[in-house]
DSSP file (Angstrom, degrees, kcal/mol; ACC not computed):
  #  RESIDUE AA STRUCTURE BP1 BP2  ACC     N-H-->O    O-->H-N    N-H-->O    O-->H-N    TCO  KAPPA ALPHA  PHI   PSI    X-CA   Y-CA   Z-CA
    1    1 A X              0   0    0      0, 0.0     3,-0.4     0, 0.0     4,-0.4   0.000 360.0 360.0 360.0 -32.9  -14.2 -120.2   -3.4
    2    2 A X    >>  +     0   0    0      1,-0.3     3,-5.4     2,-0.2     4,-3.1   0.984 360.0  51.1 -62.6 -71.2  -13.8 -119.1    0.4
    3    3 A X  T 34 S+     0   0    0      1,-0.3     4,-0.5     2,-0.2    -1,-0.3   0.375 109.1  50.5 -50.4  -2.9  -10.4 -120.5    0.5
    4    4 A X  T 3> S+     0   0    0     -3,-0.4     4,-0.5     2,-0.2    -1,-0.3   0.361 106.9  52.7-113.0 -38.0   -9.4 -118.8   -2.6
    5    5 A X  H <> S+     0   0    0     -3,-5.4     4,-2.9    -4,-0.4     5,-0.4   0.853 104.7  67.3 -81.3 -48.3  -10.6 -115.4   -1.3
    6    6 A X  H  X S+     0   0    0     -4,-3.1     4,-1.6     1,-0.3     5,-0.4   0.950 101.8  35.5 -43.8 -57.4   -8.5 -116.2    1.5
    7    7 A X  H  > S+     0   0    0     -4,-0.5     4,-3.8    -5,-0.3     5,-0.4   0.956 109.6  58.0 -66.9 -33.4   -5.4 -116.1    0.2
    8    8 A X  H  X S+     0   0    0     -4,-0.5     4,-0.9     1,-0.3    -2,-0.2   0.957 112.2  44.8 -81.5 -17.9   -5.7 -113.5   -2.0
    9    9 A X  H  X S+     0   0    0     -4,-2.9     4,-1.2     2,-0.2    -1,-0.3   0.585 118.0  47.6 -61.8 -19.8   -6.9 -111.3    1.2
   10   10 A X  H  X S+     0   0    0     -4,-1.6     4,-3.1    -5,-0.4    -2,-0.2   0.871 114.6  43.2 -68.6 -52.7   -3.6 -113.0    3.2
   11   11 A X  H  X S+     0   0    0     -4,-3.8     4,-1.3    -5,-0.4    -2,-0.2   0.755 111.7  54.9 -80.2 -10.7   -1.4 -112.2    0.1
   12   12 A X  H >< S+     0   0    0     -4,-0.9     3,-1.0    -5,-0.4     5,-0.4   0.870 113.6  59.4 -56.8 -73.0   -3.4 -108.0   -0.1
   13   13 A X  H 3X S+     0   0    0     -4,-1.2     4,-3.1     1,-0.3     5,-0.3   0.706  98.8  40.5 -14.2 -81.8   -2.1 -108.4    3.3
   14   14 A X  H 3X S+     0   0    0     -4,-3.1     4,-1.3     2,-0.3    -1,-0.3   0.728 116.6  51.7 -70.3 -21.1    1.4 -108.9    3.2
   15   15 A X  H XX S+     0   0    0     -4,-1.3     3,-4.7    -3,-1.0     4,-1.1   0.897 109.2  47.4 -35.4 -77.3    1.9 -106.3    0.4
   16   16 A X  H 3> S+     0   0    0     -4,-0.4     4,-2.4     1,-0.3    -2,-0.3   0.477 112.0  57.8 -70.9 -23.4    0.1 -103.9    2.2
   17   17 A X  H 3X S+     0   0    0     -4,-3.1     4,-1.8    -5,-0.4    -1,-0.3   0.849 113.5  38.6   4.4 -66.8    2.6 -105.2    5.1
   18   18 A X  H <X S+     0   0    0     -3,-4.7     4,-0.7    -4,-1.3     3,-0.3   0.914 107.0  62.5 -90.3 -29.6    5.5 -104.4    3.2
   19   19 A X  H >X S+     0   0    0     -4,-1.1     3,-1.8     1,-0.2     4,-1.4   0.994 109.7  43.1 -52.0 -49.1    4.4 -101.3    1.7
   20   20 A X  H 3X S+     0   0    0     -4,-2.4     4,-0.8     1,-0.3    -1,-0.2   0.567 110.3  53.7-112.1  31.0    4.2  -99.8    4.8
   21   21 A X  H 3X S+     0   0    0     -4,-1.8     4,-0.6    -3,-0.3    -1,-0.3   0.332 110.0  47.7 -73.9  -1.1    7.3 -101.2    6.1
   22   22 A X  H << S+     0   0    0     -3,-1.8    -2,-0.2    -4,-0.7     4,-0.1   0.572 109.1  61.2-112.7 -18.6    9.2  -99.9    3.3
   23   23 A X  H >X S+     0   0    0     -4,-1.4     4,-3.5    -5,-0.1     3,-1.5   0.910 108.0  42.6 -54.7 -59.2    7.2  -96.7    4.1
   24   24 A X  H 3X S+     0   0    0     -4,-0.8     4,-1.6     1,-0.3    -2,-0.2   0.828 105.8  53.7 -91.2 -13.2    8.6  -96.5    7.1
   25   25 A X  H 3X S+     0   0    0     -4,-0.6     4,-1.0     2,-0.2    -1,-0.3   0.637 110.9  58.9 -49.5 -29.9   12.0  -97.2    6.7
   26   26 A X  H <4>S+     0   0    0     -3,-1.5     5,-1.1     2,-0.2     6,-0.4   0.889 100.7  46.7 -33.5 -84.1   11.6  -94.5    4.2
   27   27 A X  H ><5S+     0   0    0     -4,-3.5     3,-1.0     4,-0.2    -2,-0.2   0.891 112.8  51.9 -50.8 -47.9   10.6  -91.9    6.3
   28   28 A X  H 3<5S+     0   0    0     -4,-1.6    -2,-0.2    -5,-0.2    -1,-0.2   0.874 105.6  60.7 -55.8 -41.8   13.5  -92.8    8.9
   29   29 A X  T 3<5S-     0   0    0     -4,-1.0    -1,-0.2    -5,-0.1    -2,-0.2   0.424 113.4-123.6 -71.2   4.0   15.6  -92.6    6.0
   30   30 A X  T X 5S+     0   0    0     -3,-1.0     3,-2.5     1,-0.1    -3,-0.1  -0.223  82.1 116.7  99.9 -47.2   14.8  -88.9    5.2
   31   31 A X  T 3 < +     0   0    0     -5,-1.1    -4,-0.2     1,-0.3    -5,-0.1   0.383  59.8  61.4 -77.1 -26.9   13.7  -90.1    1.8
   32   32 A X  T >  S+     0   0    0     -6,-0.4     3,-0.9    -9,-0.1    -1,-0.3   0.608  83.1 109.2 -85.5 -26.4    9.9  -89.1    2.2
   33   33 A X  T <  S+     0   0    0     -3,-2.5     0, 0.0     1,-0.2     0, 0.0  -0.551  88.6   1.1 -93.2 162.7   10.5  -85.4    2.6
   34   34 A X  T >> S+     0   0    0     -2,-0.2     3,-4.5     3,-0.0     4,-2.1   0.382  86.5 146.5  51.9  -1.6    9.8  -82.8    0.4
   35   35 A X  H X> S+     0   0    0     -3,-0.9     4,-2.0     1,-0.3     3,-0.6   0.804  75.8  51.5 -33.8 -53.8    8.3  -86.0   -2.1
   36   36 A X  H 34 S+     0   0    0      2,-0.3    -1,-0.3     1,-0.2    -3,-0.1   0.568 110.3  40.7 -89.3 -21.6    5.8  -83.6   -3.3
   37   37 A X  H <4 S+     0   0    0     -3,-4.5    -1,-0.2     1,-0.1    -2,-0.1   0.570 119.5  49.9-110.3 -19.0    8.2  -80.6   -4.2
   38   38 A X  H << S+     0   0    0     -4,-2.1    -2,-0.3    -3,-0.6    -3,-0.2   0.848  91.6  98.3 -96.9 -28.3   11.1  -83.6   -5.9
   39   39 A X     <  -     0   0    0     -4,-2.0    -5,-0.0    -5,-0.2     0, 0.0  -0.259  69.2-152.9 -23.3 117.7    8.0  -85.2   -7.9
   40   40 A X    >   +     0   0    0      3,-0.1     3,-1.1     2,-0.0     2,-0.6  -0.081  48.7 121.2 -72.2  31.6    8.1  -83.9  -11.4
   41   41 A X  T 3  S+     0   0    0      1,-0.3    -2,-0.1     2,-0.2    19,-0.0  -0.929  79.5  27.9-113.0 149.3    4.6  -84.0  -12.5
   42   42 A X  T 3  S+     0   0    0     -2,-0.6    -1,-0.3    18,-0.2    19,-0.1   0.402 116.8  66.9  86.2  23.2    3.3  -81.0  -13.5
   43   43 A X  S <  S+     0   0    0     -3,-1.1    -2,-0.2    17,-0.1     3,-0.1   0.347  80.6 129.1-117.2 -11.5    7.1  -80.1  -14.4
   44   44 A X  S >  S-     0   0    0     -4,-0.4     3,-1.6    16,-0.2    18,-0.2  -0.095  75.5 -91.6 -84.3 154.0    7.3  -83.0  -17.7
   45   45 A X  T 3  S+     0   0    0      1,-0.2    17,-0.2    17,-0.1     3,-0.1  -0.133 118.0  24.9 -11.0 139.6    8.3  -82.5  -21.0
   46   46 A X  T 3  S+     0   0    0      1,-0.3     2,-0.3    -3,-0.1    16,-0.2   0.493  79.5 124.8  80.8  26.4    4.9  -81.7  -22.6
   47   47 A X    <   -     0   0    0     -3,-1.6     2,-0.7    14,-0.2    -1,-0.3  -0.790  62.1-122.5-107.2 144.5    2.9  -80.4  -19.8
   48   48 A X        -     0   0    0     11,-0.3    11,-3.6    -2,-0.3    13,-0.1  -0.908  27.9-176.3-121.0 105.3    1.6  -76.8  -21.0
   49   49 A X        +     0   0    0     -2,-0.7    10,-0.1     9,-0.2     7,-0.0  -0.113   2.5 178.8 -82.3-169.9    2.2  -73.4  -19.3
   50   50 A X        -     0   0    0     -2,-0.1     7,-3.3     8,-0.1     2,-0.3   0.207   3.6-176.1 179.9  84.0    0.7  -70.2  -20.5
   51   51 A X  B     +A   56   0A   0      5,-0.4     5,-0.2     1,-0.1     2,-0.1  -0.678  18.1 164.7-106.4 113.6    1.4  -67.0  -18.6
   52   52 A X        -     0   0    0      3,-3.6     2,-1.0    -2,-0.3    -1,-0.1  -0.468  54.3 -58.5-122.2-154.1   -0.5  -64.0  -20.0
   53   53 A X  S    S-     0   0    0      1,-0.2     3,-0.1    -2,-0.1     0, 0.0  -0.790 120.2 -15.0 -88.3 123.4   -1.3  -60.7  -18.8
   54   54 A X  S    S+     0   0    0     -2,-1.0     2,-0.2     1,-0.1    -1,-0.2   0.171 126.4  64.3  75.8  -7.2   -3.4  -61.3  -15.4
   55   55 A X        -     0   0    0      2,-0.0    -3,-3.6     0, 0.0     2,-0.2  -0.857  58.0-165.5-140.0 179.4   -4.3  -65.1  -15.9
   56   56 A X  B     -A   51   0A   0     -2,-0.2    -5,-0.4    -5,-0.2     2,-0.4  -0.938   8.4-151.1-153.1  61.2   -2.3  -68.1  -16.1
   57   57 A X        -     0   0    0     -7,-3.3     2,-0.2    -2,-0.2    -2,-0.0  -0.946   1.8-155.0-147.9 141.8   -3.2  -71.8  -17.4
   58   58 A X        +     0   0    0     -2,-0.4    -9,-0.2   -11,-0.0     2,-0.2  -0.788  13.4 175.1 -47.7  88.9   -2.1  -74.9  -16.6
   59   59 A X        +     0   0    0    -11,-3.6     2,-4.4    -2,-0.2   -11,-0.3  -0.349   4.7 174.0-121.1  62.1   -2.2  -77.9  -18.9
   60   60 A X    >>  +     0   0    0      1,-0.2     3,-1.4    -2,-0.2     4,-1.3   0.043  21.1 146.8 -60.7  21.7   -0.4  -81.1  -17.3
   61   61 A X  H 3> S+     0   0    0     -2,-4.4     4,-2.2     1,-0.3    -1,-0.2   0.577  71.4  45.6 -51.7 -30.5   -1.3  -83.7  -19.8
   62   62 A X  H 3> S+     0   0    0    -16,-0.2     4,-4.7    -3,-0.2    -1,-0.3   0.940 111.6  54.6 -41.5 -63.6    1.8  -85.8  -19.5
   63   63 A X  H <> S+     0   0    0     -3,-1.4     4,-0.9     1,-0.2    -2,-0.2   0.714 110.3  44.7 -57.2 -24.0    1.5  -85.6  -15.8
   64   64 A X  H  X S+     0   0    0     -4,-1.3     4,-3.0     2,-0.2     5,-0.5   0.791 110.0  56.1 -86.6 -51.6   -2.1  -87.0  -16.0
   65   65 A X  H  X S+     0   0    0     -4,-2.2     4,-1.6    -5,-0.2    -2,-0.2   0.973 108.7  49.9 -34.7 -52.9   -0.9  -89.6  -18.5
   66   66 A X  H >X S+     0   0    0     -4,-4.7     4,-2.6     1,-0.2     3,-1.2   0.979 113.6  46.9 -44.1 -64.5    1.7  -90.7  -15.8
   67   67 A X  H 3X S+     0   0    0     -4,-0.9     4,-1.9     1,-0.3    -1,-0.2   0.645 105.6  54.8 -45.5 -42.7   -0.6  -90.9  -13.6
   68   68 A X  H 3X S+     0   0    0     -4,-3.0     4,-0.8     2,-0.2    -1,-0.3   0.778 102.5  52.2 -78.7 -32.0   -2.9  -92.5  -15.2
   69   69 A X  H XX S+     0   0    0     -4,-1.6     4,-3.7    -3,-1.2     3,-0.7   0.918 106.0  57.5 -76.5 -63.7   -1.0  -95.6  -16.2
   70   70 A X  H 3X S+     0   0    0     -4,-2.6     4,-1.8     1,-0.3     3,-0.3   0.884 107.0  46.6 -56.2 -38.7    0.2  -96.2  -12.7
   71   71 A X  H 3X S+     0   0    0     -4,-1.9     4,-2.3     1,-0.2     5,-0.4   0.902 107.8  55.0 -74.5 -18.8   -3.2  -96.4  -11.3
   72   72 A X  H <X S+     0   0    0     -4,-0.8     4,-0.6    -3,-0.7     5,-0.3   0.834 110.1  50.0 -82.3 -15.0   -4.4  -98.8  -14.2
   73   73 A X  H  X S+     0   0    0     -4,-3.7     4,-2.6    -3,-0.3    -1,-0.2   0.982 113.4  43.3 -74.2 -42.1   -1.5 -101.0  -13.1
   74   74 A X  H  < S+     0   0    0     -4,-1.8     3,-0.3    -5,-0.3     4,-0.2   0.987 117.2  46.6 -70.0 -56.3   -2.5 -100.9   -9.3
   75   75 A X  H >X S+     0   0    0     -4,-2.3     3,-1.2     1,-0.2     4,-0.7   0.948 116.4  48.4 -68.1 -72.2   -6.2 -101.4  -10.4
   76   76 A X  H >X S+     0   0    0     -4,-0.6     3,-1.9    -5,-0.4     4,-1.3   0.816 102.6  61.2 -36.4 -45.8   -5.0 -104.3  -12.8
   77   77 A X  H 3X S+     0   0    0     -4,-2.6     4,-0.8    -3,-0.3    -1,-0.2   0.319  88.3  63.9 -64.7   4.1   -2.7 -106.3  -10.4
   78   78 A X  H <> S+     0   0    0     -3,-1.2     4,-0.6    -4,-0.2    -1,-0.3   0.574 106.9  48.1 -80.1 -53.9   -5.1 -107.3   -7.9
   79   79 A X  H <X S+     0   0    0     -3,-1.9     4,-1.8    -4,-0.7    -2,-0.2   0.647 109.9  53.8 -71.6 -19.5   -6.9 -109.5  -10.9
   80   80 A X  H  X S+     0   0    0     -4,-1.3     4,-3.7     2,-0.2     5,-0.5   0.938 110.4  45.0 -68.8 -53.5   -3.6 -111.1  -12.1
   81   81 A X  H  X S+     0   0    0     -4,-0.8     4,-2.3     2,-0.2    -2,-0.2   0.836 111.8  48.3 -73.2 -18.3   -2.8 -112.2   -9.2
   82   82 A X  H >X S+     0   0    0     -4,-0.6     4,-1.2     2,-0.2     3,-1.1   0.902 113.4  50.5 -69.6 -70.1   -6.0 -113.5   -8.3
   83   83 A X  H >X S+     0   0    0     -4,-1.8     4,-2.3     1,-0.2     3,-1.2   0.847 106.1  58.0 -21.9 -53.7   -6.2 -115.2  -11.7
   84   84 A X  H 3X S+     0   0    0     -4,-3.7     4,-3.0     1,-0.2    -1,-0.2   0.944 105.8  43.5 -57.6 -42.8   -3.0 -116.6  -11.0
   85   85 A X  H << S+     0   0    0     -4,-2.3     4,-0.5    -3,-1.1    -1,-0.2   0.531 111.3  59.7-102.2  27.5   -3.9 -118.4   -7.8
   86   86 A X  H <X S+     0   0    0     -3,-1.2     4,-2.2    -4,-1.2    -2,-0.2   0.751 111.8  41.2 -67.3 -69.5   -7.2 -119.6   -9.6
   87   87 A X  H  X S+     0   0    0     -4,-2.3     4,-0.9    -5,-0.3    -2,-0.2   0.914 115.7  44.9 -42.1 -66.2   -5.1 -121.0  -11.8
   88   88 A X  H >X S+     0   0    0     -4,-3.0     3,-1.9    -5,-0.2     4,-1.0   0.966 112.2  54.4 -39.8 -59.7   -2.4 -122.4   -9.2
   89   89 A X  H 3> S+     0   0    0     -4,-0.5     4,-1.4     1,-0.3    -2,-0.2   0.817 114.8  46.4 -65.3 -28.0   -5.5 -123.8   -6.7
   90   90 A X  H 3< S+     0   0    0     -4,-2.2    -1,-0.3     1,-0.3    -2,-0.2   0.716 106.7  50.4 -81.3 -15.8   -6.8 -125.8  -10.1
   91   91 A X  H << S+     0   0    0     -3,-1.9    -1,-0.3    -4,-0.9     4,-0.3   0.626 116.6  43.6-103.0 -25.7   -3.9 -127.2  -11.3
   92   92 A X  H  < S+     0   0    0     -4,-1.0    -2,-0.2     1,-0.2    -1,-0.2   0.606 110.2  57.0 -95.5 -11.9   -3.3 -128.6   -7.6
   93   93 A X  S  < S+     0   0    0     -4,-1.4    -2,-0.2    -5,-0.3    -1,-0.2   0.681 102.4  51.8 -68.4 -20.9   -6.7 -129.5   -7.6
   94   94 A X  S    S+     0   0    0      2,-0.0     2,-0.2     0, 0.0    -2,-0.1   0.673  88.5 109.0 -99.3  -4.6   -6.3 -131.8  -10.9
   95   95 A X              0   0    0     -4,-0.3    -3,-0.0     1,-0.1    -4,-0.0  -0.480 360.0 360.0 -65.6 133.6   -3.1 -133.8   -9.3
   96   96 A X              0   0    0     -2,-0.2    -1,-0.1     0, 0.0    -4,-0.0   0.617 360.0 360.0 -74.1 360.0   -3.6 -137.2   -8.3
């Protein structure tokens, strides 16, 4: 069980390793500025403006949608991959 947490905290590691090497390579590269203004969300298809007289309102549902699928991919992938090296450690466990 230890050893099992252990890798999958080695292998969190080295993403988060390479995320933020790829961050910074990023950043060097220009690429990172302005992100917020070159993002489209709250610009997509099928996000909802409404300009009246004195108010305004904002309805971004697309942009939440997006948004919402990528985090339920980062929440999920963190349990595949553990499953998966559950899986791996047993199958090398069962060799003779």
């Amino acid at each position: 069980m230890i050893g099992t947490t252990g890798k999958v905290l080695f292998f969190v590691g080295l993403v988060l390793a390479a995320v933020g090497l790829l961050l910074l390579l990023a950043d060097r590269r220009c690429l990172l500025r302005n992100m917020p203004e070159r993002l489209p969300l709250g610009r997509l298809p099928g996000d909802v403006r409404f300009r009246g007289d004195g108010f305004s309102v904002y309805f971004s549902w697309v942009s939440c949608l997006v948004v919402s699928v990528a985090a339920s991919l980062i929440a999920w992938l963190p349990g595949r991959l553990a499953g998966w090296l559950s899986r791996r450690r047993r199958f090398a466990d069962a060799r003779p």
